[in-house]
C-alpha positions as CSV (number, residue, x, y, z in Angstrom):
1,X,-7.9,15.2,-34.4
2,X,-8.0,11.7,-33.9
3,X,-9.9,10.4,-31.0
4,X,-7.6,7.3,-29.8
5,X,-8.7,4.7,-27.2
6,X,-6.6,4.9,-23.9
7,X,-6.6,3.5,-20.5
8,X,-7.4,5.3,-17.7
9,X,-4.4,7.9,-17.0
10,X,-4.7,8.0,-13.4
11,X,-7.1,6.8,-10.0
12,X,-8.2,9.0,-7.6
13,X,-10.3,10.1,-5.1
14,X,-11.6,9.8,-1.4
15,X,-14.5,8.7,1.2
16,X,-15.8,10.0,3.8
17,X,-14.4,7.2,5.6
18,X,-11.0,8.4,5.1
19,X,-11.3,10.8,7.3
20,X,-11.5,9.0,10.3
21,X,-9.9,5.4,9.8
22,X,-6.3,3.0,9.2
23,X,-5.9,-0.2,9.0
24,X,-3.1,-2.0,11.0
25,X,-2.6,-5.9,11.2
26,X,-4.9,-8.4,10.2
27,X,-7.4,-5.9,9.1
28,X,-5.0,-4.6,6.6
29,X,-5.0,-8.1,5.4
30,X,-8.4,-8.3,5.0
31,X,-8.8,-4.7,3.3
32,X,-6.3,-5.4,1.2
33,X,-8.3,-8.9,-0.1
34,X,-11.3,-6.5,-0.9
35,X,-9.7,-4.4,-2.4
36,X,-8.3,-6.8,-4.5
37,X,-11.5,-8.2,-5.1
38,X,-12.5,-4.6,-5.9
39,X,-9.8,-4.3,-8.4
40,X,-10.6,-7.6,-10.0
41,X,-14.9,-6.5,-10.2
42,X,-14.0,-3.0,-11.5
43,X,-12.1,-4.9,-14.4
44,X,-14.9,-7.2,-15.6
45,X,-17.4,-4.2,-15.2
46,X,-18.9,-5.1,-12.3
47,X,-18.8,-1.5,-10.8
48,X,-21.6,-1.4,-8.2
49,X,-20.1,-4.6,-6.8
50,X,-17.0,-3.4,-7.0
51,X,-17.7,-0.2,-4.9
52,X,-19.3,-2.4,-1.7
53,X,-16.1,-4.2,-2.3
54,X,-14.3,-0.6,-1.5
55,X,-16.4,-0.1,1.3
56,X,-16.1,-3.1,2.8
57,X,-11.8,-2.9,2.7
58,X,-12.1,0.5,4.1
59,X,-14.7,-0.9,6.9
60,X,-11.7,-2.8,8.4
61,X,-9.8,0.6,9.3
62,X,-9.4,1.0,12.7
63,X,-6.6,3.5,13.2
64,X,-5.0,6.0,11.6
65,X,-4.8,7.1,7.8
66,X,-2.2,5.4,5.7
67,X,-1.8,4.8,2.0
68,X,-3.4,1.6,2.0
69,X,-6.7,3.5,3.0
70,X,-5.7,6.7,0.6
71,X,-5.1,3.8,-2.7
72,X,-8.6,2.2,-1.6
73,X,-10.1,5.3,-1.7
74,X,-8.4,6.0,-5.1
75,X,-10.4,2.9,-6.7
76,X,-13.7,3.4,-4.8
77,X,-14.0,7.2,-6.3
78,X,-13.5,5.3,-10.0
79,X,-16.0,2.6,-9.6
80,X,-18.6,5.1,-8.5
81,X,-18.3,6.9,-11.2
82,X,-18.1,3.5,-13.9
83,X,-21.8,3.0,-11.8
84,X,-23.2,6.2,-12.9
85,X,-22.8,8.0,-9.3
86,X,-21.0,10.8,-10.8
87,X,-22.6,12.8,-7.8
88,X,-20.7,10.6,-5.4
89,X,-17.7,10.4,-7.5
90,X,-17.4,14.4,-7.2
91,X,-18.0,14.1,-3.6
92,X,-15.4,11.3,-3.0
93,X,-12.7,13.6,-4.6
94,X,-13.8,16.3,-3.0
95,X,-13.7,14.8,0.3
96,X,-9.8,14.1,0.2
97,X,-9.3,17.1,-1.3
98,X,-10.6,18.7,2.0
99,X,-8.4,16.6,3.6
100,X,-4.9,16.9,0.8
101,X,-5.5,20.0,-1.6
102,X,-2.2,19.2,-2.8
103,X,-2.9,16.0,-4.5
104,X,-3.0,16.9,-8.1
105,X,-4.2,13.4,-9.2
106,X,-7.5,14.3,-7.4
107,X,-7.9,17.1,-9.2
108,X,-7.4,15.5,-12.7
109,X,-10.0,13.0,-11.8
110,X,-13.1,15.6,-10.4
111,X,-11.8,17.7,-14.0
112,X,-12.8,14.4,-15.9
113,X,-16.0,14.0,-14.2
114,X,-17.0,17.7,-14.2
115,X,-15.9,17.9,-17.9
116,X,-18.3,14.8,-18.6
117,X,-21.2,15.9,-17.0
118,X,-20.5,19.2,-19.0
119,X,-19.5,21.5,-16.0
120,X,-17.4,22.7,-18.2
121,X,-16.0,25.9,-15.7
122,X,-15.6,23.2,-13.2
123,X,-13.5,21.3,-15.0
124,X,-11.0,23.4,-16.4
125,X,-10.8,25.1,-12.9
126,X,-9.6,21.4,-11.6
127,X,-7.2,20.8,-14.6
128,X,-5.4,23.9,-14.0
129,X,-5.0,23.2,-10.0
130,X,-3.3,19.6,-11.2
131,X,-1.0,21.5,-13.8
132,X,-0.3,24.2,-11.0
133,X,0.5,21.4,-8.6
134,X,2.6,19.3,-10.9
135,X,3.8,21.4,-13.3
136,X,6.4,19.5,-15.1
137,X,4.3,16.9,-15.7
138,X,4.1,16.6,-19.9
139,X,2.0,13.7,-20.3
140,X,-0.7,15.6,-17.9
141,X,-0.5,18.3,-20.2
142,X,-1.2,16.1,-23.2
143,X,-3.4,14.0,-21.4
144,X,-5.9,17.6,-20.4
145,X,-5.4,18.9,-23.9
146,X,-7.1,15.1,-25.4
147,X,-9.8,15.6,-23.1
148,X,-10.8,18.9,-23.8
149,X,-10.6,18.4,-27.8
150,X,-13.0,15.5,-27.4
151,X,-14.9,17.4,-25.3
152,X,-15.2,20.2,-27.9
153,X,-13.6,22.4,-26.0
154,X,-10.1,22.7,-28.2
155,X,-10.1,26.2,-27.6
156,X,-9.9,26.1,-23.8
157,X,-7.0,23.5,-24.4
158,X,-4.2,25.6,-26.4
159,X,-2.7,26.2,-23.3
160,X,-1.7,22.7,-22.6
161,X,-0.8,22.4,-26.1
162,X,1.6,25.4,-26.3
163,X,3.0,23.9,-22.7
164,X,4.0,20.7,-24.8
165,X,5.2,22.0,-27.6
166,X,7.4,24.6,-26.0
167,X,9.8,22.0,-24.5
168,X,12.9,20.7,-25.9
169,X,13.1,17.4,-26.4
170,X,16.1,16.0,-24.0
171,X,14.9,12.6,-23.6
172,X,12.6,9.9,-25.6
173,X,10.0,10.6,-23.0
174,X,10.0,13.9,-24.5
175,X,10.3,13.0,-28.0
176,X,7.3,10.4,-26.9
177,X,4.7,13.4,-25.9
178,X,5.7,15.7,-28.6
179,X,5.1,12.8,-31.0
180,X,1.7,12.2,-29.3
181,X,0.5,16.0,-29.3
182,X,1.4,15.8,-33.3
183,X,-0.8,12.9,-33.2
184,X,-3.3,13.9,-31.4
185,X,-3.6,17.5,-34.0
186,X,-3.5,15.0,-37.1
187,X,0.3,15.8,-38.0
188,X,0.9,12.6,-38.9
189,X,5.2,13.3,-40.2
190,X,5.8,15.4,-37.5
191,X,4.2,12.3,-35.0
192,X,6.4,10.0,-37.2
193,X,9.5,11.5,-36.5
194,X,9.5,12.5,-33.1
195,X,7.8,8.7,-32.0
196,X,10.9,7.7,-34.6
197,X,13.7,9.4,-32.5
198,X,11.9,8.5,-28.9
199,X,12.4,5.0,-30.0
200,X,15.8,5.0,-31.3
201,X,16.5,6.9,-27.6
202,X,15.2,4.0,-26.1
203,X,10.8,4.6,-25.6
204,X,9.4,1.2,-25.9
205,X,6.0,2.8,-26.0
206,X,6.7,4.8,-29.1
207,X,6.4,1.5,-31.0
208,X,2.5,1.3,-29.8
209,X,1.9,4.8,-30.6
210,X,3.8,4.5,-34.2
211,X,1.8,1.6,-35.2
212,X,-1.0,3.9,-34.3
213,X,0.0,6.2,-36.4
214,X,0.5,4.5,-39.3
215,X,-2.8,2.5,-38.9
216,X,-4.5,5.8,-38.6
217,X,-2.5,7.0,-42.0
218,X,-3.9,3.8,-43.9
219,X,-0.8,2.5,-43.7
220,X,-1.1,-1.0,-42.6
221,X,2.2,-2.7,-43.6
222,X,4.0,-0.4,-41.5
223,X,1.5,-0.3,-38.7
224,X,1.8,-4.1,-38.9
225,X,6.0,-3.5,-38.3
226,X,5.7,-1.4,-35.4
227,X,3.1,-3.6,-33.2
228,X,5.2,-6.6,-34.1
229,X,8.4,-5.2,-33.4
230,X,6.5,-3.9,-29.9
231,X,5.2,-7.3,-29.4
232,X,8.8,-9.1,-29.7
233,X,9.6,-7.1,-26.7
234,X,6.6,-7.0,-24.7
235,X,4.7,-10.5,-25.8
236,X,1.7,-10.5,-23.7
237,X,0.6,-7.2,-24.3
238,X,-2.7,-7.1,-25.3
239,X,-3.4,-4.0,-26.6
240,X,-0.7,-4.4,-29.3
241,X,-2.3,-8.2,-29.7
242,X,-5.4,-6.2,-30.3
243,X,-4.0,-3.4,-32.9
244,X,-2.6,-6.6,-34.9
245,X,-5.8,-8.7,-35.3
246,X,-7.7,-5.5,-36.4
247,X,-5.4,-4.9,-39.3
248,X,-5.6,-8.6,-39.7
């Protein structure tokens, strides 16, 4: 399998502070300017800083729960975690978990913190409450089959694998996953093709994840083709930008 670089599939967690806080009015304003500043910290690396950022926005709640404060919480959860507080991280999720145990995002994130500090029963306990909670969810699937293969755990991840690859394609979404599961288990033509057809039925992304293919295949003219051919539709992207000076 080959280990790709991704971005963070999804944000979530909770604080203790969400139990008992809103913001309304001109503290929303102001919680909503840390948490930007937050945002902005967590993406330069600055993840302890980032965190008392979080605090701070959720300091300004003074009523009842709302999304702002749920979103907030999301990002504080992730920054403790980028700080090296797994502990807190864990107990962050948990916390709005007592308070939702229906939000499956919450319980992808605890799995990837469990599963990184090699609670390994933990884990897939958590990725098999998100599945159960959002079921038809592909990309989860793909996304907790990755994870587990990295993790050395390839064994406890057939399941999600089988789950993809028992679908039929209807959709270049779908073509799009089964393409990246084939990737993901090194069969490269079988990637090819279905990232070929999610394209043609209109999956920008497939582009990205074809050049990726081919790059990984050694085949750099035609990785070259794909990233460029992504890039004249989305310009500024910069992890095509990236994927092109490398073969450069």
């Amino acid at each position: 399998m080959k280990k790709r670089q991704t971005a963070v599939f999804f944000l979530a967690a909770a604080s203790a502070a969400l139990l008992i806080s809103g913001c309304t009015g001109a503290s929303a304003e102001k919680a909503q300017e840390y948490k930007e500043l937050g945002i902005t910290q967590m993406e330069s690396g600055d993840y302890d800083s980032a965190v008392n950022s979080f605090q701070k926005a959720l300091d300004q709640s003074v009523g009842s729960i709302g999304a702002q404060e749920l979103d907030i919480c999301y990002y504080k959860a992730m920054a403790l975690y980028k700080s090296g507080d797994a502990e807190g991280a864990v107990d962050a999720c948990t916390t709005l978990i007592d308070y939702d145990n229906k939000n499956w995002e919450v319980y992808y994130l605890r799995g990837n913190i469990y599963l990184q500090e090699q609670q390994n029963e933990n884990a897939l306990a958590d990725y098999a409450e998100a599945v159960s909670l959002n079921s038809s969810d592909v990309e989860l699937c793909v996304h907790i089959y990755e994870d587990l293969v990295n993790a050395g755990l390839g064994e406890s991840g057939q399941e999600y694998y089988d789950k993809v690859m028992s679908i039929k394609p209807s959709s270049g979404e779908d073509y799009y996953f089964v393409g990246d599961m084939y990737f993901l288990t090194g069969d490269y033509e079988n990637a090819k093709t279905n990232l070929q057809t999610a394209e043609a039925e209109g999956c920008d992304k497939a582009l990205l994840l074809l050049g990726q293919v081919y790059k990984a295949e050694g085949s750099d003219e035609e990785a070259r083709s794909a990233f460029s051919s992504y890039m004249e539709k989305y310009p500024d992207d910069a992890e095509a930008l990236g994927e092109l000076g490398a073969i450069a």
